[in-house]
C-alpha positions in Angstrom: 71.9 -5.1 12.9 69.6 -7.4 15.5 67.8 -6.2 18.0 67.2 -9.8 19.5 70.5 -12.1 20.1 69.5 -15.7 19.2 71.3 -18.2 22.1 71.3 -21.4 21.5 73.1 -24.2 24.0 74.5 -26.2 20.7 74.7 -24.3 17.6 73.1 -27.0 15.5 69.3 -27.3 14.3 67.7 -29.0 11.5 66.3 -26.9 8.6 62.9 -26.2 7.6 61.5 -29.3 5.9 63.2 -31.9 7.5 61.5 -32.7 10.6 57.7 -31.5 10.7 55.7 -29.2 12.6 57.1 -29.6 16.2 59.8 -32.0 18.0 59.3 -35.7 18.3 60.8 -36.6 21.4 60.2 -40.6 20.5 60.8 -40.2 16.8 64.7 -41.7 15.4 66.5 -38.0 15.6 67.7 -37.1 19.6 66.0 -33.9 19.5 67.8 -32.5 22.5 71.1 -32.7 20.5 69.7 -29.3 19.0 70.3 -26.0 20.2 66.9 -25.2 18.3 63.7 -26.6 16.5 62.6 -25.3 13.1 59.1 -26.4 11.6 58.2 -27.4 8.5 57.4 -23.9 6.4 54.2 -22.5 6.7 51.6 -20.6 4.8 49.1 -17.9 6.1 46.5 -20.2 3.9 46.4 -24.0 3.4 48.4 -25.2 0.7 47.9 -28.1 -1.1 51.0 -30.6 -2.7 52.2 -29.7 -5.6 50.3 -32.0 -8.6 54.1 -33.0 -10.0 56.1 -33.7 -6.7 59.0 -35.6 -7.2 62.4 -36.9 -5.7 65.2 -36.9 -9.2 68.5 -38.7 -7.9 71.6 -37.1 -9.4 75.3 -37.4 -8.3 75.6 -36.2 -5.0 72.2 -35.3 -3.9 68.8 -35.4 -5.0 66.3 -32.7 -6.6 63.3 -32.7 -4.4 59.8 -30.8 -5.8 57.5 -30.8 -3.1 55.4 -28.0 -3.2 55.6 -27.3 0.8 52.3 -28.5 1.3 50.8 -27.5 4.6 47.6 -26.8 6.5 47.8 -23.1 7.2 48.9 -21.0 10.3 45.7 -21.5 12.1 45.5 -24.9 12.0 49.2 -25.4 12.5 48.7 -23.0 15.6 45.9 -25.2 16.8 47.5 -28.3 16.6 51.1 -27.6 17.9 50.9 -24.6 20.0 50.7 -27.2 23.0 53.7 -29.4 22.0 56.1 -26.0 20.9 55.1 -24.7 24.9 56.1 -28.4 26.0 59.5 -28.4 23.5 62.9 -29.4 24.8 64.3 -27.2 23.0 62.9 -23.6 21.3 60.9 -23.4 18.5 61.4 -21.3 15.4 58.2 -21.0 13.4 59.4 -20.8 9.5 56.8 -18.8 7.4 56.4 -18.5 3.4 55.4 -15.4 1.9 52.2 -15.3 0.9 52.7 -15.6 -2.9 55.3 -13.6 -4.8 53.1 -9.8 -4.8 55.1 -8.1 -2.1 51.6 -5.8 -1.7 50.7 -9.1 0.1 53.5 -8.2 3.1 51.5 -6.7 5.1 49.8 -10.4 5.4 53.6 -11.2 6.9 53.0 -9.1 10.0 49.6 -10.3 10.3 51.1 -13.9 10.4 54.4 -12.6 12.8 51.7 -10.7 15.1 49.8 -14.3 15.5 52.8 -15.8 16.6 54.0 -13.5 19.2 50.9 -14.5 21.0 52.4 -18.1 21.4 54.3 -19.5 24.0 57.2 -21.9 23.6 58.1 -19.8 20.2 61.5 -18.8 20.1 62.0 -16.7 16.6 60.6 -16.7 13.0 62.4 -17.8 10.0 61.3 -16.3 6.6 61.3 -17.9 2.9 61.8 -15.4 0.0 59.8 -16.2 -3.5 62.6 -17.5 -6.3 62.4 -14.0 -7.8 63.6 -12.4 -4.5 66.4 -9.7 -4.5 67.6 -7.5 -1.9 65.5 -5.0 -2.0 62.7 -7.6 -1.4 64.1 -9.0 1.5 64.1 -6.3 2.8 60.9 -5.0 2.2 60.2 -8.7 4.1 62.0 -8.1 6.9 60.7 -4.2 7.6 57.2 -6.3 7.5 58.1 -9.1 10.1 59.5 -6.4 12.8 58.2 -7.0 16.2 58.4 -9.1 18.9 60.2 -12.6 18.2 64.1 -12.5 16.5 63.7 -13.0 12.8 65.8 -15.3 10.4 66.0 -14.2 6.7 66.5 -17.5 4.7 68.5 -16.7 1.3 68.7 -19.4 -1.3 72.1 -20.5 -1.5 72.6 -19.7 -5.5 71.7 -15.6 -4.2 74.1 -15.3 -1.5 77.2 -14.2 -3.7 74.5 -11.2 -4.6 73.2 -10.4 -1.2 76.9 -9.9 0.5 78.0 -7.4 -2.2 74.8 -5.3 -1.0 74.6 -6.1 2.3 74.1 -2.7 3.4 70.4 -2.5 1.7 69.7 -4.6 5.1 71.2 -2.1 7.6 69.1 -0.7 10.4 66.7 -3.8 9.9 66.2 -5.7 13.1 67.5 -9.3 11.3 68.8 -11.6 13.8 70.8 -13.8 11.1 70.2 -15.2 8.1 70.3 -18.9 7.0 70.8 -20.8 3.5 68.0 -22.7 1.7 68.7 -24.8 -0.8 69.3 -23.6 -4.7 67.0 -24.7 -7.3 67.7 -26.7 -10.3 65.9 -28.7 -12.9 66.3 -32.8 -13.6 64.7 -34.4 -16.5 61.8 -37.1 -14.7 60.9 -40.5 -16.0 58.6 -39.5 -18.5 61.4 -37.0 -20.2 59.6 -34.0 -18.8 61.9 -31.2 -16.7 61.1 -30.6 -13.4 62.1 -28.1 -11.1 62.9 -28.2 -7.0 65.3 -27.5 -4.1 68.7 -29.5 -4.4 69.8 -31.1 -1.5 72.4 -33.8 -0.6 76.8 -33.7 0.1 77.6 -32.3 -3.2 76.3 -29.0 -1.8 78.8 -28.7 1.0 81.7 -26.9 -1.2 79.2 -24.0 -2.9 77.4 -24.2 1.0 80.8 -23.5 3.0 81.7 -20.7 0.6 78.8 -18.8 0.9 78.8 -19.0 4.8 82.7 -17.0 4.2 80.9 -14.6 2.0 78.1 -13.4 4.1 80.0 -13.6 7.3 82.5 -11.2 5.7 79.9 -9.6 4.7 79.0 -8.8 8.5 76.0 -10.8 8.5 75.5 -13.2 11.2 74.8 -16.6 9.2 73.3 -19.7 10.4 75.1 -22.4 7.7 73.4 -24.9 5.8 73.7 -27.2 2.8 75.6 -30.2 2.1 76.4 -30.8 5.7 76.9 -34.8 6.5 79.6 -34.9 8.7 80.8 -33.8 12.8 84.2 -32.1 10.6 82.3 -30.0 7.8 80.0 -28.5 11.2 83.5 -27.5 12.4 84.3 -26.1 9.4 81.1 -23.6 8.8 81.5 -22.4 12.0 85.3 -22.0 11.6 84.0 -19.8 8.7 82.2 -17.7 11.0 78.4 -19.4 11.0 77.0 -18.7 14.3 74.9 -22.3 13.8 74.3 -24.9 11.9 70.9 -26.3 10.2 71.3 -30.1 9.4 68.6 -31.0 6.3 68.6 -34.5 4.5 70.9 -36.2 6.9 67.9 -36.3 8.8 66.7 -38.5 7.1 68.0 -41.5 8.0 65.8 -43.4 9.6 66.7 -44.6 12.8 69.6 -43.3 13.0 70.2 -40.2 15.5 72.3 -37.2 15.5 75.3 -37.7 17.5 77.2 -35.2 19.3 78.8 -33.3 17.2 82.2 -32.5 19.9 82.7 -35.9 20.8 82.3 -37.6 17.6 83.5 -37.6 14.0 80.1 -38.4 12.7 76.8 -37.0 12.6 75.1 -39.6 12.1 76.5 -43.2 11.6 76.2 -46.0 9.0 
């Protein structure tokens, strides 16, 4: 299925989101403890944060509604093509679809073409709309062909769909696909329901199974969701994850990733 093998020295990276636009080598997480950087998504146009952002606590995680807020590629190219050439370790650049009308993807390989002109990117990684099926990511991926290995980023709640048709994605030159976080809804202070990503350990259970599915599948998976601890990166890779994206254990401020052979933690108390 990939025309371009992604390498990585340690197959552990943090997940879209988590960590900003480019590596901070003085900031609390060891950067080079990753086989691989991924930015903060990003839109071919500015966007704005969303009006109602929010962080709901529940039972084993947190509902986050953010928005992805973000300057647009330009300006993100302007501002960290320098540091991504000067990186540690490679950069993956994750894009957004420009909106939900897939006549827009043709604006996808207008934004994949601008990054293939910059050095110290490694690959792309590529969000689908909440309304995504298969047929859409593919349409996605056909648009993003070129020069840099692409990452197709399924929402964790699609996965059980997109291995039973797996083969709507053959001849596509996808390098792997990675798990975003489902969606959900949490009632906020003021009794009104808000919607977002759902992140946090209670995830790791629905996370690990859908890394079995799609690597059955014959899909080469990055895993994510839910991950806390050295043991559950063992076990998505045991599963057949060719790497592992780390997300709100980031977040820990301070506090750095430790090495996930040596040590039973990834990050400690």
């Amino acid at each position: 299925m990939a025309k371009f093998d992604l390498l990585f020295s340690v197959p552990l990276m943090n997940a879209a989101g988590t960590l900003g636009f480019t590596p901070d080598i003085s900031g609390p997480v060891d950067i080079g403890r990753l086989g691989a950087f991924v930015t903060d998504p990003v839109s071919l146009e500015p966007r704005r944060p969303a009006g109602s952002r929010a962080v709901l606590p529940f039972a084993g995680g947190f509902l986050l509604h953010s928005g992805y807020p973000n300057p647009g590629l330009e300006a993100v190219i302007r501002r960290y093509a320098e540091s991504w050439r000067r990186s540690p370790v490679p950069v993956l650049v994750h894009l957004l679809l420009p909106g939900d009308d897939y006549r827009a993807l043709y604006r996808l390989r207008e934004m994949a073409g601008r990054l293939e002109q910059v050095d110290g990117v490694m690959g792309l990684e590529v969000s689908l709309p909440l309304r995504a099926d298969i047929d859409s990511a593919a349409a996605a991926v056909q648009a993003l062909q070129g020069e840099l290995p692409l990452i197709l980023r399924i929402p964790l709640d699609h996965t059980a769909l997109f291995s039973l048709q797996v083969e709507r994605l053959e001849g596509l030159e996808l390098a792997a696909v990675s798990l975003g976080p489902p969606r959900g809804a949490l009632v906020g202070p003021a009794g009104e329901l808000v919607h977002g990503r759902l992140m946090g350990p209670a995830l790791f259970p629905q996370a690990l199974q859908a890394v079995r599915l799609l690597a059955a599948a014959g899909l080469p998976v990055i895993g994510a969701g839910g991950v806390y601890r050295r043991q559950q990166i063992e076990q998505m890779l045991d599963a057949g994850a060719l790497a592992v994206q780390l997300d709100a254990v980031l977040w820990r401020s301070g506090i750095p990733i430790e090495d996930p052979v040596q040590n039973d933690e990834i990050s400690s108390q």
